[in-house]
C-alpha positions, 0 to 999 in steps of 0.5 A: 584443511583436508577438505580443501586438500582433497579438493584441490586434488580432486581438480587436479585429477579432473583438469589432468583427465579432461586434457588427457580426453581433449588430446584424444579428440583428434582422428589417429588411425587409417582412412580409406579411400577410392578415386574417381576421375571425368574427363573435361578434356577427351584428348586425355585417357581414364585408364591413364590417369588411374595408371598414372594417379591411382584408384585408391588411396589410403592416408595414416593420421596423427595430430601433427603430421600424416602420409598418403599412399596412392596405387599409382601403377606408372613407371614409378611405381607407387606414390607416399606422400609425407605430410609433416606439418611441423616443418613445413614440407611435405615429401612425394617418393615413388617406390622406383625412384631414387629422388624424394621431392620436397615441397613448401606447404606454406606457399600460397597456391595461386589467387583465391576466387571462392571460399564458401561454406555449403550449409545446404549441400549435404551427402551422407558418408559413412553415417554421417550427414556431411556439409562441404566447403568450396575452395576455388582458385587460380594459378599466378603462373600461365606455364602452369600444367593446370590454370585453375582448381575448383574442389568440393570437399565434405567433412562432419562437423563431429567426427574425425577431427583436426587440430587447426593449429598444426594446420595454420601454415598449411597455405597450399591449396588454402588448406588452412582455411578448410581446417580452420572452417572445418576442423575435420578430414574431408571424406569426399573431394570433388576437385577439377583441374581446369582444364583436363579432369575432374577427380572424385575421392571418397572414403569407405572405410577407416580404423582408429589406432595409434600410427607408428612414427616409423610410417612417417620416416623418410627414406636416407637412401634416397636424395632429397630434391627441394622444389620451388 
């Protein structure tokens, strides 16, 4: 009977250490990132898009949820973007504005052209040989600022790790089919928005830490403003 008691146990610990280990798999910390742009239309400026967009980024990340800071320089000021995949929604405020924008990431972008996985379309990025998805699609909507979306995104297949499943409802950009194919963060983004530019962001550097939920809080003194 001991024996078997101390078996039993033995499990216990081992099934509670894998789960433990398992729930430690998936990236939390910083990313990195710098942002690129061509222009496919001249009517636009470079200048003005960085002004407007930001050369750089850099992301928080936790299993569930994660935040983008963009070095937008317009009259706004900075762009954070909160992703909070449990609701649903994610949230653009601008430093210099008194308005948070609330967006649905459950509604689907537009009609789906193209979805491929590129087995032998590898760059390296950070040490790691990276394969990449191709996500094409357009826009239902002719007002539409831009008609169709062409993104590259590369990712490895080892490292910094997503969870799918806070992910299946993420329809917008038909990101939920990137993680589910991919099961990683994309470290390089090749996106063109037909038809003005090209955007080009890659990551060069990244931390692993534990992010404070406080990073993740929405500003109360600021009005929510839901859009369709």
């Amino acid at each position: 009977m001991k024996n078997k008691n101390l078996i039993g146990i033995i499990i216990l610990v081992l099934l509670f250490n894998w789960n433990y280990g398992s729930s430690q798999n998936y990236f939390e910390g910083e990313m990195y990132f710098h942002i690129d742009y061509e222009l496919i239309d001249n009517k636009i400026s470079k200048n003005n898009l960085i002004k407007q967009m930001g050369d750089s980024v850099v992301a928080y990340l936790k299993e569930d949820k994660f935040v983008l800071l963009h070095n937008s320089k317009g009259k706004l000021g900075k762009r954070k973007t909160i992703f909070l995949l449990n609701e649903g929604f994610n949230y653009v405020d601008y430093e210099k504005s008194d308005t948070i924008m609330r967006f649905n990431l459950n509604k689907i972008s537009g009609k789906l052209l193209n979805f491929n996985r590129n087995l032998h379309e590898n760059k390296p990025i950070l040490n790691e040989l990276c394969e990449s998805i191709t996500i094409e699609f357009e826009s239902n909507n002719k007002e539409d600022f831009f008609q169709k979306h062409k993104g590259k995104y590369y990712f490895s297949a080892n490292s910094y790790k997503l969870n799918p499943k806070y992910y299946r409802n993420y329809e917008s950009n038909f990101w939920n089919l990137f993680v589910k194919e991919s099961t990683s963060i994309s470290l390089r983004n090749e996106v063109e928005y037909y038809p003005l530019f090209k955007s080009i962001q890659q990551v060069y550097g990244t931390i692993k830490r534990k992010i404070p939920d406080s990073v993740f809080q929405l500003n109360k003194n600021k009005y929510i403003k839901i859009m369709k």
